[in-house]
SERO-4910 file (N, C-alpha, C, O; in steps of 0.05 Angstrom, whole numbers):
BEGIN
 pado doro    nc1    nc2    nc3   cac1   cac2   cac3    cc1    cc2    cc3    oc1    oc2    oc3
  Unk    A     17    -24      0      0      0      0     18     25      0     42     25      5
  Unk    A      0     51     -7     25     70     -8     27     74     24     12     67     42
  Unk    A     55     92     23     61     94     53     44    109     67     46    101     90
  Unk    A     29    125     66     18    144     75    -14    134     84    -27    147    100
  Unk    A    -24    107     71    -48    104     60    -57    104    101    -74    117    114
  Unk    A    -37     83    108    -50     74    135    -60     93    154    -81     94    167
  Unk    A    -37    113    152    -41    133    179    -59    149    164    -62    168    179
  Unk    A    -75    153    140   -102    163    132   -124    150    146   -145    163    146
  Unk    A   -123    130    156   -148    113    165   -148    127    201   -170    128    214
  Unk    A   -126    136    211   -120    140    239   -136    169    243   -138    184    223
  Unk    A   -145    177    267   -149    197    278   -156    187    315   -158    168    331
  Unk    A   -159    231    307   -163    230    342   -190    208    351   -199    210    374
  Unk    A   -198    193    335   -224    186    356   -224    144    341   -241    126    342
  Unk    A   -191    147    329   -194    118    319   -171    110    314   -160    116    293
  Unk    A   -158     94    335   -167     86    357   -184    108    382   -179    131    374
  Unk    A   -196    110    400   -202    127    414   -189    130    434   -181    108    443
  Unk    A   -182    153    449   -166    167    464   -170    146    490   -155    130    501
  Unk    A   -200    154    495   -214    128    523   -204    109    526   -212     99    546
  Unk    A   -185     92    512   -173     68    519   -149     66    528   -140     44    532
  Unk    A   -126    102    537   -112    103    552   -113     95    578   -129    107    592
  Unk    A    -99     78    589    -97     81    623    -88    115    630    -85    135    615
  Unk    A    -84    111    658    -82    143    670    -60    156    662    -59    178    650
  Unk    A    -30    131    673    -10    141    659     -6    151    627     -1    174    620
  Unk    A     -9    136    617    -16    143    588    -27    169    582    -15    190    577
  Unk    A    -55    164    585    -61    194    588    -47    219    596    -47    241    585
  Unk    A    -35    212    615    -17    237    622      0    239    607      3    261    596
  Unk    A     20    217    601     44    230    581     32    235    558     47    252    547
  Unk    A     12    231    542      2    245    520     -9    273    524    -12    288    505
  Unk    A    -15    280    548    -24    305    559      3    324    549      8    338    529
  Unk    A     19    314    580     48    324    583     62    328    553     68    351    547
  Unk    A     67    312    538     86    319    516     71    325    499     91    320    485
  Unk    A     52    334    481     41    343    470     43    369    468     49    383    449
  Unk    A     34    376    503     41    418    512     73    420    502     84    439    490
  Unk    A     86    394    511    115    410    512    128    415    485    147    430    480
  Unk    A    109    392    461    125    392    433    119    422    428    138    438    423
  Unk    A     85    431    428     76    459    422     83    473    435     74    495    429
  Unk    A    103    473    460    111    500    472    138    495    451    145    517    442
  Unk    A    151    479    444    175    473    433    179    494    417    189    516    419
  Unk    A    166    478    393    154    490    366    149    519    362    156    529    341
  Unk    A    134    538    387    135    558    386    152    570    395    147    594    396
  Unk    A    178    560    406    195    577    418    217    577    390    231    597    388
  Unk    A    219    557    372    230    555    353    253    530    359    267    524    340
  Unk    A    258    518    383    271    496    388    267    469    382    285    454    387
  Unk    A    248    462    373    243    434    364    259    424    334    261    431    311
  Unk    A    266    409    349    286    389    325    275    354    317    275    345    294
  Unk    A    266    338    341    261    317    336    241    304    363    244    313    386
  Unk    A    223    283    358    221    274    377    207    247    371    189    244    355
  Unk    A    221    227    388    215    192    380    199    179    409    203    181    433
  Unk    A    184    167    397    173    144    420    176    113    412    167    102    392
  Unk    A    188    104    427    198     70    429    182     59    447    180     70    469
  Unk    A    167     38    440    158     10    453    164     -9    448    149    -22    434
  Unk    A    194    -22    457    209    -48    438    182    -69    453    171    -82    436
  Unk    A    175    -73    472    176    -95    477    148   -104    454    141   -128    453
  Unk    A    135    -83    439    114    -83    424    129    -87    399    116   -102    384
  Unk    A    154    -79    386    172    -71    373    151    -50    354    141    -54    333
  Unk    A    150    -25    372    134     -2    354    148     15    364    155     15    388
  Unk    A    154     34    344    163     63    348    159     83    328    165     78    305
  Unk    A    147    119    339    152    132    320    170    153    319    186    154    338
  Unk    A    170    174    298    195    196    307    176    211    287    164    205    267
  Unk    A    181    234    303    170    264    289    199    282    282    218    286    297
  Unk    A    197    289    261    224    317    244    218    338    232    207    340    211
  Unk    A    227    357    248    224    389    237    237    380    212    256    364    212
  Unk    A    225    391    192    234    405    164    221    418    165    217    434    183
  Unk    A    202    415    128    194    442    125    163    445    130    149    465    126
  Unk    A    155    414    142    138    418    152    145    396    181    163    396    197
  Unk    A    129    383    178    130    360    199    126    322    205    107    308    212
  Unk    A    153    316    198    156    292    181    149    278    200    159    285    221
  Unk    A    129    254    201    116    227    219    131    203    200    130    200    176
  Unk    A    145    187    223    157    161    208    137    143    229    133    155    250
  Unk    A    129    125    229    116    100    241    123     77    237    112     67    217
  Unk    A    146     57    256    151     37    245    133      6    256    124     10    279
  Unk    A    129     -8    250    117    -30    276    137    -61    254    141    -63    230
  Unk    A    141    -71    268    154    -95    257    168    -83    239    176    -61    244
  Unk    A    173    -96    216    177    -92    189    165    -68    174    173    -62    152
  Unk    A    152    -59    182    130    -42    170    130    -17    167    117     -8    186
  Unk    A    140      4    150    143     26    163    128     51    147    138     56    125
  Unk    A    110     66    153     91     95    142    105    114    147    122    118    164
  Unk    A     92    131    124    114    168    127     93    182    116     84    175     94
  Unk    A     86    199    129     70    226    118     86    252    135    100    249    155
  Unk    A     78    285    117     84    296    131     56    314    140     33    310    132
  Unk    A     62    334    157     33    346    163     44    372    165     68    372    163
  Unk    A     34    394    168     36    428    169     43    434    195     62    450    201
  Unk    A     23    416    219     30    429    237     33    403    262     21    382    257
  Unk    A     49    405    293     63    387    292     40    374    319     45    352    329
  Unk    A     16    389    329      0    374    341    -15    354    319    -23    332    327
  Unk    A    -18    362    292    -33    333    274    -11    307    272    -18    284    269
  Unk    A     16    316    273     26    293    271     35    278    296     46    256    296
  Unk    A     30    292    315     39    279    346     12    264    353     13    245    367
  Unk    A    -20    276    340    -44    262    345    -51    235    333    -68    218    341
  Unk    A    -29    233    307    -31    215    278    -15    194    301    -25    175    312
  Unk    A     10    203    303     31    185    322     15    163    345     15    139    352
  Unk    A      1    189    353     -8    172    383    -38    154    374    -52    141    390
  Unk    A    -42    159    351    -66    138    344    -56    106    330    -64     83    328
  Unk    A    -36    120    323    -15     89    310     -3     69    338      0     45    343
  Unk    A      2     90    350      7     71    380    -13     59    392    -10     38    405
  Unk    A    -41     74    386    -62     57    405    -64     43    388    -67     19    394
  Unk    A    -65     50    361    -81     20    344    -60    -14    346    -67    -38    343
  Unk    A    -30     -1    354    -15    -24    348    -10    -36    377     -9    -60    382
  Unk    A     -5    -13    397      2    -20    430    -26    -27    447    -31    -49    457
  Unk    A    -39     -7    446    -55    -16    469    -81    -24    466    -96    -28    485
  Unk    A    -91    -30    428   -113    -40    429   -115    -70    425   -135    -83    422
  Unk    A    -87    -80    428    -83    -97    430    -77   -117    459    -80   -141    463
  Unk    A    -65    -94    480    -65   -105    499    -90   -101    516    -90   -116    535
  Unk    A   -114    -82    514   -136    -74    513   -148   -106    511   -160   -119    528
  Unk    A   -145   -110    500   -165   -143    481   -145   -163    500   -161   -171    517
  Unk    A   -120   -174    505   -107   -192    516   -127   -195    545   -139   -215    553
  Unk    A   -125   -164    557   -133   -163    588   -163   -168    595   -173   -166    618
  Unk    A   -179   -176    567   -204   -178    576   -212   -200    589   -201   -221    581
  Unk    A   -229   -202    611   -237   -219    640   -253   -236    620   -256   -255    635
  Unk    A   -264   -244    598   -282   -271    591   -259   -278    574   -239   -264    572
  Unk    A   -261   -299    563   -252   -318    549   -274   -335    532   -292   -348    542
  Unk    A   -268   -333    506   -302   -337    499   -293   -370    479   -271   -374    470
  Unk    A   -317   -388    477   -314   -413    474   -315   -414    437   -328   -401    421
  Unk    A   -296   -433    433   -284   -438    402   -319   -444    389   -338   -457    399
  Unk    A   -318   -429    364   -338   -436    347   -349   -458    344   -373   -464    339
  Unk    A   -321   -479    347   -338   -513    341   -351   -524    358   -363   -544    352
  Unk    A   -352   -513    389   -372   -516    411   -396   -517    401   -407   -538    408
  Unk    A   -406   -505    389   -433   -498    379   -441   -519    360   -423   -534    353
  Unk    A   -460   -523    353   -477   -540    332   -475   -530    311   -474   -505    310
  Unk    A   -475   -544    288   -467   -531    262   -485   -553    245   -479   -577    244
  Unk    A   -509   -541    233   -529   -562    223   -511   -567    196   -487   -561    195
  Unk    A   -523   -576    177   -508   -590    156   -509   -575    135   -493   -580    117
  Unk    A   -531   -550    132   -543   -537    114   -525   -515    113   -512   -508     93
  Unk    A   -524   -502    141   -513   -477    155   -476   -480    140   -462   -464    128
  Unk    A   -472   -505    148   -448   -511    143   -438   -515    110   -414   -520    104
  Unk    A   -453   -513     96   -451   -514     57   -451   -482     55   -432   -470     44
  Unk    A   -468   -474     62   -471   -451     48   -449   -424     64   -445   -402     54
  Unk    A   -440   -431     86   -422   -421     93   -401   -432     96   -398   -449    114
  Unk    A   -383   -425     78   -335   -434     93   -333   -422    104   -320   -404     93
  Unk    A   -343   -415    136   -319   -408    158   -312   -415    184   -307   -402    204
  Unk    A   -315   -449    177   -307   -458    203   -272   -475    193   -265   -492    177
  Unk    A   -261   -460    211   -239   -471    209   -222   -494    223   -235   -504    242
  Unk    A   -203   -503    220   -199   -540    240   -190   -524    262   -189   -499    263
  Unk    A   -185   -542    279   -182   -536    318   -169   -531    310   -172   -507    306
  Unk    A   -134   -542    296   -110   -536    304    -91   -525    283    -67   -530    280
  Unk    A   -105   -510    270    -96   -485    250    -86   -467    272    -98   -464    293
  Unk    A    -63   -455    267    -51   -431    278    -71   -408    284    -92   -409    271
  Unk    A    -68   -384    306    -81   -361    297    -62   -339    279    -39   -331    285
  Unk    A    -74   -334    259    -57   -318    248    -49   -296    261    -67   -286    274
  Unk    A    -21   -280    263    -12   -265    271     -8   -236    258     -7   -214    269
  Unk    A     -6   -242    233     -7   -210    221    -27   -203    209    -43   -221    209
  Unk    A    -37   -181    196    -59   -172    194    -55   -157    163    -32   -162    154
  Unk    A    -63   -150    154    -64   -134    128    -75    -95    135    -94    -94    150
  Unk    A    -71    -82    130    -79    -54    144    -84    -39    107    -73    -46     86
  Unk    A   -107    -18    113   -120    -11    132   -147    -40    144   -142    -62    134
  Unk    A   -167    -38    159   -180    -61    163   -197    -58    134   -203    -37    125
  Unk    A   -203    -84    122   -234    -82    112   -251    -87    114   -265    -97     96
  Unk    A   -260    -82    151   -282    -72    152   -281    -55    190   -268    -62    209
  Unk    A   -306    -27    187   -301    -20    203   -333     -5    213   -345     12    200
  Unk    A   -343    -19    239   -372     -5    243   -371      0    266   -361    -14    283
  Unk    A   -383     26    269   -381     35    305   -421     32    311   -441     27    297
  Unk    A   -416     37    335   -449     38    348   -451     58    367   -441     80    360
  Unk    A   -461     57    385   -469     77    411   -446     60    430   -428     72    443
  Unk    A   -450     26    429   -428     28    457   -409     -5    446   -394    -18    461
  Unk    A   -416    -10    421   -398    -37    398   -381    -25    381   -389     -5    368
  Unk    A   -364    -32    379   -350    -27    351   -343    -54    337   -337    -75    350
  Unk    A   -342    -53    319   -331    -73    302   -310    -71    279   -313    -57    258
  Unk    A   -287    -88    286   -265    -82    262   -261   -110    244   -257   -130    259
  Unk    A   -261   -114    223   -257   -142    212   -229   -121    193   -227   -100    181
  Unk    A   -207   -153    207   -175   -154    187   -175   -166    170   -188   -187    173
  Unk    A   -162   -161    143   -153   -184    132   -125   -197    146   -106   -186    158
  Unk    A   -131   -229    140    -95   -242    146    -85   -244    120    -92   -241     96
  Unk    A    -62   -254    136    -42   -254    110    -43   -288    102    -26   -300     89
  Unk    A    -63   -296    114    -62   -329    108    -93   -333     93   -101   -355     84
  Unk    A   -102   -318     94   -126   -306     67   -157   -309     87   -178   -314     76
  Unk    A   -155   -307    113   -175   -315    128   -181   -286    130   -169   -271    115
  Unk    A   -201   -276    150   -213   -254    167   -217   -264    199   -226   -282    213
  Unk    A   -204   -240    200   -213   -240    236   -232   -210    247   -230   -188    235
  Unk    A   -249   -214    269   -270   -199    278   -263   -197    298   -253   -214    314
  Unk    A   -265   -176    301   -258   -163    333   -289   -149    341   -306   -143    325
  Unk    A   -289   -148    363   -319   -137    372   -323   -130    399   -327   -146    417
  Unk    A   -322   -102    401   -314    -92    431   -333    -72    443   -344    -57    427
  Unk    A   -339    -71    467   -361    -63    484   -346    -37    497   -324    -39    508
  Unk    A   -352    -27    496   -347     10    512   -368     17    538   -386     28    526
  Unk    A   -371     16    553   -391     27    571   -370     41    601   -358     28    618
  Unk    A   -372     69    598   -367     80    624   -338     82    623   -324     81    644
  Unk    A   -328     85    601   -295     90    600   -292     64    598   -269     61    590
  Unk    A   -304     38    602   -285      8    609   -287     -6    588   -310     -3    581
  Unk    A   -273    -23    568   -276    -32    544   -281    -63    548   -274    -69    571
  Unk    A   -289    -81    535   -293   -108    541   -299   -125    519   -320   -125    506
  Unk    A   -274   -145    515   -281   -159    492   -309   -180    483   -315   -197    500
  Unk    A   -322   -177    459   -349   -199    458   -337   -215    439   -344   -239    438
  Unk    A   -319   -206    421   -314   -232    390   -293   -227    381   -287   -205    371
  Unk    A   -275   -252    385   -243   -241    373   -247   -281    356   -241   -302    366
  Unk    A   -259   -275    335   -252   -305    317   -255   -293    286   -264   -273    276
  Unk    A   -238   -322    273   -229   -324    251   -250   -328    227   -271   -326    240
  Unk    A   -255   -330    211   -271   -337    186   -253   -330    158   -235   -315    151
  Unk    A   -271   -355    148   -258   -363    111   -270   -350     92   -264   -352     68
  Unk    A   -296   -331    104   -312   -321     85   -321   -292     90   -339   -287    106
  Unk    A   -307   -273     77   -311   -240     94   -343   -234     98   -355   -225    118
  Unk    A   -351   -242     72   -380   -234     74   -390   -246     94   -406   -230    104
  Unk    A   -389   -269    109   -396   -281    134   -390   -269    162   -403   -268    183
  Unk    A   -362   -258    155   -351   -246    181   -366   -207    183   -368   -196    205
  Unk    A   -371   -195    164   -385   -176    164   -416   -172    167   -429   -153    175
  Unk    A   -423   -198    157   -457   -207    168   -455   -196    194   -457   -173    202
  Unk    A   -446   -232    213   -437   -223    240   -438   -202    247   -459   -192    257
  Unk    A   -406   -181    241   -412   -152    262   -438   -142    249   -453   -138    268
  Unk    A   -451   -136    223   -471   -121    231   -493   -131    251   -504   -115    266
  Unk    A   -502   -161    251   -522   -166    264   -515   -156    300   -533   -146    313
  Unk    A   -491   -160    310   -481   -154    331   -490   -128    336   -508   -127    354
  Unk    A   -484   -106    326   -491    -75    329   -524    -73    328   -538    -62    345
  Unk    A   -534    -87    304   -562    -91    302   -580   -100    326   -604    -97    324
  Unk    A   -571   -110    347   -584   -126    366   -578   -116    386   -597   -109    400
  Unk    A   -540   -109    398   -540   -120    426   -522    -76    421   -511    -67    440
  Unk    A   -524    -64    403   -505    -46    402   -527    -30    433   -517    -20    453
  Unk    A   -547    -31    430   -569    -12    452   -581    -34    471   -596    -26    488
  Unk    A   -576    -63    469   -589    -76    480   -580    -81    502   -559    -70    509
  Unk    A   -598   -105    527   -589   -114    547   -556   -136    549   -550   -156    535
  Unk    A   -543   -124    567   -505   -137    563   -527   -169    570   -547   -175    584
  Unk    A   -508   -182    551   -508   -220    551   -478   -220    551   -459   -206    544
  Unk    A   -487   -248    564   -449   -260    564   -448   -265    536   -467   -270    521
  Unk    A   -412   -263    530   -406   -269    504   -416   -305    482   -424   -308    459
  Unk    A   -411   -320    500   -418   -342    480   -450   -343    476   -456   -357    456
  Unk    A   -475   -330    491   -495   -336    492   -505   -305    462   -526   -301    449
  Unk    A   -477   -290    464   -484   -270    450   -481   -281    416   -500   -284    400
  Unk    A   -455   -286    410   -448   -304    391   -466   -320    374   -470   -316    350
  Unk    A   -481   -345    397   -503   -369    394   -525   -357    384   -537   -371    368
  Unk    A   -538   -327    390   -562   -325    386   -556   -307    358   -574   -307    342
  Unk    A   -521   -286    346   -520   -271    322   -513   -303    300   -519   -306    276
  Unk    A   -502   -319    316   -501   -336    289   -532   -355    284   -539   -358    260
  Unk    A   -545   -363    298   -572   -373    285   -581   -359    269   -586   -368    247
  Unk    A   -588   -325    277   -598   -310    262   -586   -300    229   -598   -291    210
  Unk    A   -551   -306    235   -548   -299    206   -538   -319    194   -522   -311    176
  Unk    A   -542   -351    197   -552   -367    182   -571   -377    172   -568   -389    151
  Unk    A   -600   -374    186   -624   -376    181   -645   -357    177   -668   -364    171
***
């Protein structure tokens, strides 16, 4: 993709700010004032953020405007911007999307039960490929930007491509500042995995909280039958 394409998809509100812990929050507070007091004093030359143990980092460069490099793995984006709070806001949305919406989803308290738990009539199972075997790998890298992305009042939903030609669904609950995972599974068939999130938003985005597998059980009957 071109380099620039990804951090087009990023803003202040995507990833969202709300998924900072306190600390966090603060040093995005804190260095932000200090780049713009920088900048206007005429002293700013450079400034980098490292998270090896994520292996992500970015670096902001006075020229002639304001150069954003973003590396994560292998991977690396460059745009520049005019002025140096859009590229310190671009920065810190590449960090949530790669650092903490990820550890965001690790720390969630359910653990929700493998697809093949469930009953899978014979019909359901022709007309849809996306049950995949128990002991397939989870894929690990992702394809960017997502293709697919739906927000609600208190769900969001992001479907990745992999790089092993599957889709994965992510599907996350917001209520009261606290985030909480409902659907982190795989599928062989995008149109299947985008059914899903919409019926999810469709139902439970204003509805009464269900536990996750009971939530799952009742979006997949409905968007198989």
């Amino acid at each position: 993709m071109a380099r620039e394409e990804f951090l087009d998809e990023l803003s202040d509100d995507f990833p969202s700010q709300r998924i900072y812990s306190y600390d966090e929050n603060f040093r995005y507070e804190a260095d932000r004032r200090l780049l713009m007091d920088a900048v206007l004093e005429g002293t700013f030359e450079e400034y980098e953020y490292n998270v090896e143990e994520s292996d992500f980092s970015y670096k902001i460069t006075a020229d002639a405007d304001f150069r954003l490099e973003v590396r994560y793995k292998e991977e690396k984006w460059k745009k520049s911007f005019p002025y140096i709070a859009q590229a310190f806001d671009i920065a810190e949305a590449a960090y949530r999307f790669f650092v903490v919406v990820p550890r965001v989803l690790a720390e969630g308290e359910v653990l929700l039960s493998n697809e093949q738990s469930y009953s899978i009539d014979p019909e359901s199972h022709e007309m849809h490929d996306h049950c995949l075997d128990a002991d397939r790998p989870m894929p690990v890298d992702f394809i960017y930007p997502p293709y697919l992305r739906v927000k609600g009042d208190s769900l969001s939903a992001t479907v990745f491509r992999c790089t092993d030609g599957t889709y994965i669904l992510y599907i996350i609950r917001s209520q009261l500042g606290k985030y909480s995972e409902l659907l982190n599974k795989n599928f062989t068939d995008a149109g299947f995995a985008e059914a899903v999130a919409n019926k999810y938003l469709e139902v439970f985005d204003r509805g009464a909280i269900v536990t996750p597998g009971d939530a799952y059980e009742y979006v997949y009957a409905r968007v198989t039958h």
